[in-house]
N, C-alpha and C positions, 0 to 999 in steps of 0.2 A: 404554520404548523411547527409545532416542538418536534425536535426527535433526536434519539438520544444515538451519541456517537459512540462504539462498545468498542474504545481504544483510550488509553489513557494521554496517548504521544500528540504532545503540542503543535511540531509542525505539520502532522496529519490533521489535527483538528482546523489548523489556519488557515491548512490549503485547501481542503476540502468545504468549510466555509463559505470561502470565496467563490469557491461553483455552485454552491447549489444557495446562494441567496437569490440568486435571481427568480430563484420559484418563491421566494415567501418565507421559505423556511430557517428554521433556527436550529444549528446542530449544537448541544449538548454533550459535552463530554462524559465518559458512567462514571469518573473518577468524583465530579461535582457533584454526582446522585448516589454514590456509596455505594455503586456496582461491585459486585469483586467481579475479579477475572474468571473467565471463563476457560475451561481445560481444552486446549487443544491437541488433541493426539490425532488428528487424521492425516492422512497422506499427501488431502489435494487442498490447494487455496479454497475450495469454493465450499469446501464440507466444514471445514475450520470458521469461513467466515459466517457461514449458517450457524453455527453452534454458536457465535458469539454474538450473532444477530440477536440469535431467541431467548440468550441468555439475559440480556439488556433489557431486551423487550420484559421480560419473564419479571424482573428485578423492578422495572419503573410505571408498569402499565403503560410506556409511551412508544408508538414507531420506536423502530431502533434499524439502524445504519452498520455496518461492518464492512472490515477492507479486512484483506487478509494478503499481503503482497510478499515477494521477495526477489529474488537473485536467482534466474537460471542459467549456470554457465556451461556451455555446449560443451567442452573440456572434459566436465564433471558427470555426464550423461545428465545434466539437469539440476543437478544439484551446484549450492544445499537448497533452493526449493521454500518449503515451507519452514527450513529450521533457520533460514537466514536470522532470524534477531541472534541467534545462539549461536553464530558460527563461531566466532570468535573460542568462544569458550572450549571447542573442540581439540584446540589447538594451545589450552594454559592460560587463554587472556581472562580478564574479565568482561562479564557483557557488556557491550556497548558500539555504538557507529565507528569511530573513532579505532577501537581495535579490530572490528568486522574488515576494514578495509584495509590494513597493517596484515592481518592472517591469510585474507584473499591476496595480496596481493606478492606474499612471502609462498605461496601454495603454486601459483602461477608465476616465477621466476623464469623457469626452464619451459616456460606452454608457449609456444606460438600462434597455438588457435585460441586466439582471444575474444571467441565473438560468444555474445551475451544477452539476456535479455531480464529486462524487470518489468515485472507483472504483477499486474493487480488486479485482484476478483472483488466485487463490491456486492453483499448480498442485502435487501431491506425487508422488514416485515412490519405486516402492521401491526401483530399481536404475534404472540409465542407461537401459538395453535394455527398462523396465517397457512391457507396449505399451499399456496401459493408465492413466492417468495420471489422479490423480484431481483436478477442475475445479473450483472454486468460485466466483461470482462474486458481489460487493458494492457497491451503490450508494447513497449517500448524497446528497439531493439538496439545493439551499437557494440560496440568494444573496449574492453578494459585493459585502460591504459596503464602504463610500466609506474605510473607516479599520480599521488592527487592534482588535480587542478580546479581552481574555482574556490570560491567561498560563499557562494549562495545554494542553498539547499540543505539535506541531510540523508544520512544512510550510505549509500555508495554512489550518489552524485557526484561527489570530484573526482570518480575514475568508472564514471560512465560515460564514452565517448562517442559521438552521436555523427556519423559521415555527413550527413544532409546538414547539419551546422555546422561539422568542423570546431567542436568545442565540446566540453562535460556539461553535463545535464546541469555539473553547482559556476560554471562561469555563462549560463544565457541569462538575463533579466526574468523575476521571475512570472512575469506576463506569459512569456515566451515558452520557458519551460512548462509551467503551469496548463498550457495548451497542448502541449507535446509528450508528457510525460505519460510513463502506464497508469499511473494513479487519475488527471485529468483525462485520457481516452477514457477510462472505467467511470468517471463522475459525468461526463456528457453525455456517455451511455445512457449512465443512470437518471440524471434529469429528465433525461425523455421519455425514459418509461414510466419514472413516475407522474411527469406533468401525463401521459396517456392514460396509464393505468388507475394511478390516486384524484389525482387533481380532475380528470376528463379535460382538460382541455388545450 
């Protein structure tokens, strides 16, 4: 089964891949099927990733796939939440991973409550109009650290620090990570609903 991923970002595409081959499927990026993006103005992951589910879906006639993740730091009452790609920019950077973690981590200088979580809502449809839409969600929780560590991963993995490893999300193998992370919780979800739901089996 084809189905189109409604994200342009490569390392989501790879790692997300990886999990859900094992049902058969082929995830497609919408950047390779001349999707535009879809507008997200809503407040919650799961409303954001729906609209960009349908929006894929709407664009390729094919399933379509959507994450919709970010950064909730307890500090922050939760935020920044769903503006995580853009935080950076809040703050004079440009967009980007790179500076996301440079601004977090110049904002929390003086926080001692460093506890954190990243999460990821995974919603899929089989057509625009599905009324049904299958939900997933993923949390991964841990601490952010005073400095990056690690060089495997992307986003705010080398200052997502994880007590049960004792390491950032960007220094575990990424086998390891890959199973632990909110994005993998949200994709094992998701596999299983679909092997029940789509696949019946």
């Amino acid at each position: 089964m084809k189905i189109v991923l409604a994200s342009n970002n490569q390392g989501k595409l790879a790692e997300l891949q990886a999990l859900f081959s094992q049902l058969g499927c082929t995830l497609i990026a919408q950047s390779d099927l001349s999707v535009p993006e879809a507008p997200e103005p809503h407040r919650t992951f799961v409303e954001n990733a729906l609209a960009k589910a349908r929006n894929a879906a709407q664009h390729t006639g094919l399933p379509a796939l959507a994450d919709d993740a970010g950064l909730c730091v307890e500090a922050f009452g939760g935020l920044p939440g769903v503006d995580t790609a853009y935080y950076a920019t809040q703050f004079g950077y440009p967009k980007g991973d790179d500076n996301n973690v440079r601004a977090l981590l110049e904002q929390m200088t003086e926080i001692d409550d460093r506890r954190a979580a990243l999460v990821s809502t995974l919603v899929a449809v089989r057509s625009p109009q599905d009324p049904e839409p299958l939900i997933a969600m993923g949390r991964a929780q841990g601490l952010i650290t005073r400095a990056p560590a690690g060089s495997n991963g992307f986003g705010f993995d080398p200052v997502m620090w994880l007590p049960e490893f004792e390491k950032t999300f960007a220094q575990l193998p990424v086998e390891v990570k890959n199973a632990n992370s909110h994005r993998g919780r949200a994709a094992a979800a998701m596999v299983a609903l679909m092997r029940e739901r789509w696949l019946g089996k």
